[in-house]
C-alpha positions as CSV (number, residue, x, y, z in Angstrom):
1,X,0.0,0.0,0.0
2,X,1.3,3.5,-1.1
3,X,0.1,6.7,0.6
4,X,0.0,10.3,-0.8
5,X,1.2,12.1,1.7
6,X,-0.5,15.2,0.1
7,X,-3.9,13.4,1.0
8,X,-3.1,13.3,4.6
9,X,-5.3,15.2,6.6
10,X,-7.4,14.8,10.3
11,X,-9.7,13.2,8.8
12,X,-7.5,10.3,6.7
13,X,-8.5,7.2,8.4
14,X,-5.2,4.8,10.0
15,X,-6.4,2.4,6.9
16,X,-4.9,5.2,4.5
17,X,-1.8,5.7,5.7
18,X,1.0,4.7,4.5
19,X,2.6,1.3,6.0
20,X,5.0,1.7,8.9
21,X,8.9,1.9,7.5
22,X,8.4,2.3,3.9
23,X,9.4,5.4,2.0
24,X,8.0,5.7,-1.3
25,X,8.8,9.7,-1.7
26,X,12.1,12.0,-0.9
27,X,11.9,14.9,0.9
28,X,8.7,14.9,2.6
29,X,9.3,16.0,5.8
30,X,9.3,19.6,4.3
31,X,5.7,19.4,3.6
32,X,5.1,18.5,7.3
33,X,5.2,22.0,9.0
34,X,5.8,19.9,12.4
35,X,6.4,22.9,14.5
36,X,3.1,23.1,15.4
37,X,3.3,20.4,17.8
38,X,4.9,22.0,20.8
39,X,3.6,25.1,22.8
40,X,7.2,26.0,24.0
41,X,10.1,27.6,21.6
42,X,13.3,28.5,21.9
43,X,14.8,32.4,21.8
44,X,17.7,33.5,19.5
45,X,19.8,36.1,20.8
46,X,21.9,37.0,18.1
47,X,23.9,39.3,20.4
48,X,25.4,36.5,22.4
49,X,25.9,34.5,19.6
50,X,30.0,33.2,18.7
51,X,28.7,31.6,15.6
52,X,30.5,28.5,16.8
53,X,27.4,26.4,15.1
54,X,27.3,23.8,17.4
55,X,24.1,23.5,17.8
56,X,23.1,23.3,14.3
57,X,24.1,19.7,14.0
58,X,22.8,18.7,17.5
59,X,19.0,19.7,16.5
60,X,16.8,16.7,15.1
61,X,14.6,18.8,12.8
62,X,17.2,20.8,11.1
63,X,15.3,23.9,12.2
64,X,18.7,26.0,12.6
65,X,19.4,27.4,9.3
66,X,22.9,28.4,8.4
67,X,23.3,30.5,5.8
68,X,27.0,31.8,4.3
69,X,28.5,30.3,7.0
70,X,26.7,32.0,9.9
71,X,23.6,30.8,12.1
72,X,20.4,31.9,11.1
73,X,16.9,32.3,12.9
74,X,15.0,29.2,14.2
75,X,12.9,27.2,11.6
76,X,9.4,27.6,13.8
77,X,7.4,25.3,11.2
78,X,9.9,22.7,12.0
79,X,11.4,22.8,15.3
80,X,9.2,20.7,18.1
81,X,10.6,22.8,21.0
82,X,12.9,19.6,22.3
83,X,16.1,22.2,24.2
84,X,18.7,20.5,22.6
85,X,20.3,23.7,21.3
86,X,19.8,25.6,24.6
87,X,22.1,22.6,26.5
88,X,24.1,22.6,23.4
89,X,25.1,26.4,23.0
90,X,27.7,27.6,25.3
91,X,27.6,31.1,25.0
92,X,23.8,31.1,26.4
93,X,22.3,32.7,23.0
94,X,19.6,30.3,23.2
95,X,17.3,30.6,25.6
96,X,13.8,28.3,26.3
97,X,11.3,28.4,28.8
98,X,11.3,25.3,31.2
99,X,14.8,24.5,30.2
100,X,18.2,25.0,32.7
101,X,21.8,24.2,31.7
């Protein structure tokens, strides 16, 4: 069974999905704005920021853009609010409610 994930919706029934571990399309998860799943996000401030990147690769959404070389502003259709990046950024430029380093 094949899904279109463009047919996905609240009201797509489990019998329409498409079977567990199968990918039958690249680069869905763009389509997905998942962001909307969490009610906490984390804070950017650029002024604290040594551009040392590292939490770009530590973020499991890919919801820290870097463009030319430097970090970007958060990706809020795609990050799910997990604090990664806040235990992952030394410098304290990221900041999120509920979460201590």
């Amino acid at each position: 069974m094949k899904t279109d994930f463009e047919k996905l919706s609240q009201s797509c029934s489990w019998k329409d999905l498409t079977e567990g571990m199968m990918i039958f399309e690249g680069g869905t998860t763009r389509a997905f704005n998942t962001g909307e799943w969490t009610s906490v996000k984390p804070e950017f401030i650029a002024d604290k920021c040594v551009q040392c990147l590292l939490c770009v690769p530590v973020c499991p959404d890919s919801a820290i853009p870097v463009v030319d070389g430097k970090r970007g502003e958060f990706d809020y259709d795609h990050c799910k609010g997990c604090g990664i990046c806040v235990n992952a950024c030394r410098p304290g430029a990221i900041l999120m409610e509920g979460v201590n380093k």
